[in-house]
Phi, psi and omega in degrees: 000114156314129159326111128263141210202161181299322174309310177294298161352287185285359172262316176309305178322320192266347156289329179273353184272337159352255141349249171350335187088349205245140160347118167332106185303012190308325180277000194293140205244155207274123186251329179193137177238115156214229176312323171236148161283155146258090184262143167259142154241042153071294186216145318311145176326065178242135154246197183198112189292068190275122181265156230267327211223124169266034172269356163279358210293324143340310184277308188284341161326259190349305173316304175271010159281287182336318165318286193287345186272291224287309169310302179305349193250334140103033160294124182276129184223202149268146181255107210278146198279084175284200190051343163333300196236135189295357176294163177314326181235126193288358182234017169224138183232180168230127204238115205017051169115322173279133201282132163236140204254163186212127186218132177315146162282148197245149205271179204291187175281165175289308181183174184276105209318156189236189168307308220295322198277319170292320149343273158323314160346276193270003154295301163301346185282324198267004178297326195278163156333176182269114173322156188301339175236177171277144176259149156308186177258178183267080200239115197264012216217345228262326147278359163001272177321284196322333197264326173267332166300335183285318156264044136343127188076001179227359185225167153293142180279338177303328193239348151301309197269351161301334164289277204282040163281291208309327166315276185327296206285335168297346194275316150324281197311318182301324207273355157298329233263167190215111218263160183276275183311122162318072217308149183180189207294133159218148218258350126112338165215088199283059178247139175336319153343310200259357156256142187250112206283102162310194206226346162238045170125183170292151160227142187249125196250137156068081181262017187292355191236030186276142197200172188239083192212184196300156156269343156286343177324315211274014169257326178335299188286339167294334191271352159319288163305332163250020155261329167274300214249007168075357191312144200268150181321289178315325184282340190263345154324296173324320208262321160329254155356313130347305201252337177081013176194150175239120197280353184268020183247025174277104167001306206259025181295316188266014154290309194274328150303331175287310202300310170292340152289348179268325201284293197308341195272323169316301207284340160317354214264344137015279183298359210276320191298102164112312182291081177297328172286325154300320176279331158299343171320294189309318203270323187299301188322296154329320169278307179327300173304345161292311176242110172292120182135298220299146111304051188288123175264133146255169162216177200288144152224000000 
């Protein structure tokens, strides 16, 4: 399996500006690699959304109908660049498979968004109506496989497969849960990360996991972040407060944070090829999930 890698990213890219009409991409600069590279390309005001995978290619459509409804819905969203491209969906192409999506550039930030910003947010998001199609479910569990082959040949094997026991059986149990809150549209990876504070408010980014689901999934992961990921008591108190509930006070808060710690431990192992720091990552987590209890910090990569 070819190596994605920033090197790789960028021959997609550069084949998808291609496709597009648009100016050779050499100054475009790299914002993130994980499940997509994310490129500025500086000129024209585009970013741009290369995916990792072309089994992804699905999602990012999707990803971008969502897009044009929660803007039509008057959800402040990142804005897909139509007209961009001659395809059936005018702001996607597909570059050997792999889907890259074309998105208005969002003007800078004020500053960097915190929970207190995300709170109100993702209150309006669970506030709308059932969308015009239909969504999938948040089924957190369901790449699980896809995310440990790509590193195939870089982890024990001992611990690939100990992920996907442990998957299968969180997936029962998720699929048990009996939720407080009125399941409808979520945005399924609800972290400050994913807003971008604009100079007329919060924007809500990375619309690829938006789903017809529990609405706690999307309280779950900030209470994640501050079990795991250090985030501090006052800020996700803040983000409480915002949102107008605390999901740790649900029967089914640690069923669905373990499914989410199994799901965040899978997508490291993505990063394991080429990475020494992903793969110590990988292996902290992994011990953690091994002894229930452990009071392990991870961290983002």
């Amino acid at each position: 399996m070819q190596i994605f890698d920033e090197a790789r990213a960028r021959q997609l890219l550069a084949l998808a500006c291609a496709r597009a009409a648009l100016p050779e991409p050499a100054r475009a600069r790299l914002l993130a690699l994980g499940e997509n590279a994310v490129f500025d390309l500086a000129d024209p005001a585009l970013v741009v959304k290369v995916g990792r995978d072309p089994a992804l290619a699905d999602r990012a459509s999707r990803e971008l109908r969502v897009a044009r409804w929660l803007d039509a819905s008057g959800i402040p969203v990142v804005r897909p660049a139509d007209g961009v491209t001659d395809q059936p969906d005018s702001a996607l192409v597909l570059a050997q498979g792999h889907p890259v999506s074309f998105w208005h550039r969002l003007a800078p930030p004020v500053r960097p968004a915190t929970a207190r910003d995300l709170g109100p947010l993702l209150r309006a998001l669970h506030l709308l109506p059932a969308p015009p199609t239909a969504l999938p479910a948040r089924d957190l569990l369901a790449p699980v496989p896809r995310w440990l082959r790509a590193a195939e040949g870089h982890l024990d094997p001992a611990d690939a497969d100990y992920l996907r026991r442990l998957a299968a059986e969180q997936s029962a149990a998720v699929a048990a849960l009996v939720p407080v809150l009125p399941p409808g549209v979520i945005h399924g990876d609800a972290l400050p990360r994913n807003v971008h504070l604009g100079p007329h408010g919060p924007i809500l980014l990375d619309l690829e996991t938006v789903a017809d689901d529990l609405r706690e999934h999307d309280l779950v992961v900030l209470a994640l972040s501050h079990h795991r990921y250090g985030v501090p008591e006052e800020e996700y108190r803040a983000f409480v407060r915002g949102y107008g509930w605390d999901v740790r006070e649900w029967a089914g808060w640690a069923v669905l944070r373990a499914a989410r710690e199994t799901a965040a431990t899978a997508w490291v192992a993505q990063q394991v090829p080429g990475s020494a720091a992903a793969l110590a990552e990988f292996r902290r987590r992994v011990a953690d999930l091994r002894e229930p209890g452990r009071p392990g910090r991870w961290h983002a990569l």
